[in-house]
N, C-alpha and C positions, 0 to 999 in steps of 0.2 A: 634644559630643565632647571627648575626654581632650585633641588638639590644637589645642582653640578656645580655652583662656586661660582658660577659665572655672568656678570655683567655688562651693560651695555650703555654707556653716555653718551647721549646725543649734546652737542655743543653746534651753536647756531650765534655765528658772527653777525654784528652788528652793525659796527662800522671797521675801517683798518684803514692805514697811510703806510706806504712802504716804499725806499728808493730799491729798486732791483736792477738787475742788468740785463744786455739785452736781449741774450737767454742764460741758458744753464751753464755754469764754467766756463765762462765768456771769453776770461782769460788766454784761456787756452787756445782759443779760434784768432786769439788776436783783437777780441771788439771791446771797443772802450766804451760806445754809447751806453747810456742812462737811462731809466722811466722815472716816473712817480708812479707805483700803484695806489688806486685806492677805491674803496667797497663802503657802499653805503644799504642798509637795506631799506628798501621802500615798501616792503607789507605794511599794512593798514595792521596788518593783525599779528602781533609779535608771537614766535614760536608757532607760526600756521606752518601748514605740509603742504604751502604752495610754492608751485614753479619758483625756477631764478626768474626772474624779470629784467628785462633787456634795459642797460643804463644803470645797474646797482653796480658794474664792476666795468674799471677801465683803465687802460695807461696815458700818460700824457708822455711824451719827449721830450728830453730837456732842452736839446739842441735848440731845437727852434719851438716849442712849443704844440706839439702836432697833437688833436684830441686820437686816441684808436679805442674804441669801443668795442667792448664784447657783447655782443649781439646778442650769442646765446651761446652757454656755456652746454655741450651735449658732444664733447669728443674730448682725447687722451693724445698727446705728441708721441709720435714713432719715438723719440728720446725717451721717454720718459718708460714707456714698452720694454726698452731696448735695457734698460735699468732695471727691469724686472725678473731678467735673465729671459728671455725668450727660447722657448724649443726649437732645435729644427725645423720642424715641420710650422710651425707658426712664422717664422723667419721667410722660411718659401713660401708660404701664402702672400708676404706684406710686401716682398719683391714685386711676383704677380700682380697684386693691385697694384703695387706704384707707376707698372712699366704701364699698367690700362690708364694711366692720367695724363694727362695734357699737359706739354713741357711749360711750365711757368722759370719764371727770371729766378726765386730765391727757395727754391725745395731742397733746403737743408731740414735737418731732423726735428727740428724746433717748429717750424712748417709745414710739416705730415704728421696728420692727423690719423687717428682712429674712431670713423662717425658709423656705428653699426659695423655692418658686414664689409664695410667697403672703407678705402685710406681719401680723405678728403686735403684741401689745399687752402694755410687761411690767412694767409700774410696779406696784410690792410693795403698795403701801396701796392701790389703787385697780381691779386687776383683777377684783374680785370682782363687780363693781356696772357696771351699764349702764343709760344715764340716757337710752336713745331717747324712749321716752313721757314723761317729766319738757319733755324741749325741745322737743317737740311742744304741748307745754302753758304753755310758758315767757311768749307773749307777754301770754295773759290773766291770768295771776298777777303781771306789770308791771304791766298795765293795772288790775289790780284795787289793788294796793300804791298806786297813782299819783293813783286816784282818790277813794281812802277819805282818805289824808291830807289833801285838801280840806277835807274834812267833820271831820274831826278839830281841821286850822285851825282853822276857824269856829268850831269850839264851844273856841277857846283853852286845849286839850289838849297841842297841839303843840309840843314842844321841837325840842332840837337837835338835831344828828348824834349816834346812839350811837355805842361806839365799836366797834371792831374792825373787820369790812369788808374785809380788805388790800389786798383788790382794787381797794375804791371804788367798788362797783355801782352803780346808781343806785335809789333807791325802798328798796332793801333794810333801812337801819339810820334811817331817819327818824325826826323826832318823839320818840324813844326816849331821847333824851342826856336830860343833867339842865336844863346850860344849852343857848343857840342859839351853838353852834359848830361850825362844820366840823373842828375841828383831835383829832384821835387820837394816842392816842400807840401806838408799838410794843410794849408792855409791857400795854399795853390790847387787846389784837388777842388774839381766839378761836382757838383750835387746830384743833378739832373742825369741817370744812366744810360740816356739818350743821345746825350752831349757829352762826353765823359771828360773829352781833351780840352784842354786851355793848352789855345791857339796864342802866340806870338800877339797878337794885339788884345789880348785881356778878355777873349769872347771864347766862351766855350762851345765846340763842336762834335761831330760825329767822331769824325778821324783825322789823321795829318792830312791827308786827302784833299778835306775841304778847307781847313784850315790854308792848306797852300793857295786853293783855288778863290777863295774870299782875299788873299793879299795879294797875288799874282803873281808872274816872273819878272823879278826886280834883275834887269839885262845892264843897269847905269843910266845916266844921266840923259846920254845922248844917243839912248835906245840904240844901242853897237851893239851888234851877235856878238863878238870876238871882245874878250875883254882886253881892256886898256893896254894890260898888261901882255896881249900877248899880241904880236904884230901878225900881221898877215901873211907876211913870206915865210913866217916860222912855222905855219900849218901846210908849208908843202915843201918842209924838210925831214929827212929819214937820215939817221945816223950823220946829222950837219951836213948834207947835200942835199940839193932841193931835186926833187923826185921829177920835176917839170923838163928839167934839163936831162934826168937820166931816161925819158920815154916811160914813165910808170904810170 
């Protein structure tokens, strides 16, 4: 009411340029990446009561330059929700949606949305792709990684940590280095989430796996099973008696 004190300004951006990060308290998650924001309005008609329009707002990357466009601005981030203190019962409902959505690569908070009655999924590189059957499958392809570099050991194949990884999964970049170290550098880390490991010859792949399997079993020179070093009467000796002689 006109005698209640109280007012209401509308303010209506025109243009803006902004370095932001690459979401909210980045810090904290560990991310260093960068954007450029920046908003330009394209009405024809300045201070109209029409829609946003797709291309007045977007980020570039700094890294590499990447355009991400926002398309259409008509949802709120689970983060930003979550900042508003959310009820109980609001909280169980946003669980509910989430679990009704299709496992995508990057559904952190910043990434779940609020579009209407239902939680949507908007990350630019990664919307295209859903990995439910990949993680359905995830534990035997540990299990398998885990178990072959055993065997890999043994037969003194086995190097270091490759490198890239960023995450530092486990099993994933094995045996693959050159030498036996854990240490990576960030200059050495794969872009491509596909390919994540840098393999021993400077090519990034899936896993140590293939990385092994693209250089081969380097056996020596003179493709000998038994290395150089270890002669052949010494493989059928048990406690420095040759077992051939004891009937073993």
């Amino acid at each position: 009411p006109a005698d209640a004190g109280l007012h209401v300004v509308r303010l209506e951006l025109l243009n803006a340029t902004s370095i932001v990060q690459h979401h909210f308290d980045g810090k904290k998650d560990g991310h260093t990446r960068k954007y450029k924001f920046h908003f330009q309005w394209h009405s024809d008609t300045l201070f109209s009561a029409s829609d946003y329009h797709p291309g007045q707002a977007g980020l570039i990357r700094t890294e590499d330059g990447a355009p991400i466009p926002y398309r259409h601005i008509k949802s709120i981030t689970i983060g930003a929700l979550l900042r508003l203190n959310l009820a109980p019962r609001a909280r169980r409902r946003a669980i509910n949606e989430l679990l009704a959505l299709p496992l995508f690569e990057d559904m952190a908070p910043w990434n779940i949305v609020k579009q209407g009655s239902k939680l949507g999924y908007i990350d630019h590189d990664t919307q295209d792709d859903t990995l439910d059957s990949s993680a359905d499958d995830l534990y035997r392809s540990l299990s398998s990684l885990m178990n072959v570099k055993r065997t890999v050991d043994d037969l003194s194949a086995c190097g270091g940590k490759a490198g890239g990884n960023p995450y530092r999964f486990p099993f994933l970049a094995d045996c693959a280095g050159k030498k036996k170290t854990k240490k990576t550098t960030k200059e050495s880390q794969c872009k491509d989430p596909r390919k994540p490991v840098l393999c021993g010859d400077g090519v990034c792949r899936s896993t140590y796996w293939r990385c092994l399997q693209a250089s081969g079993a380097r056996v020596g020179e003179d493709n000998s099973f038994f290395s150089r070093k270890t002669s052949l009467s010494n493989e059928f000796k048990h406690n420095g008696q040759d077992v051939r002689k004891l009937g073993l």
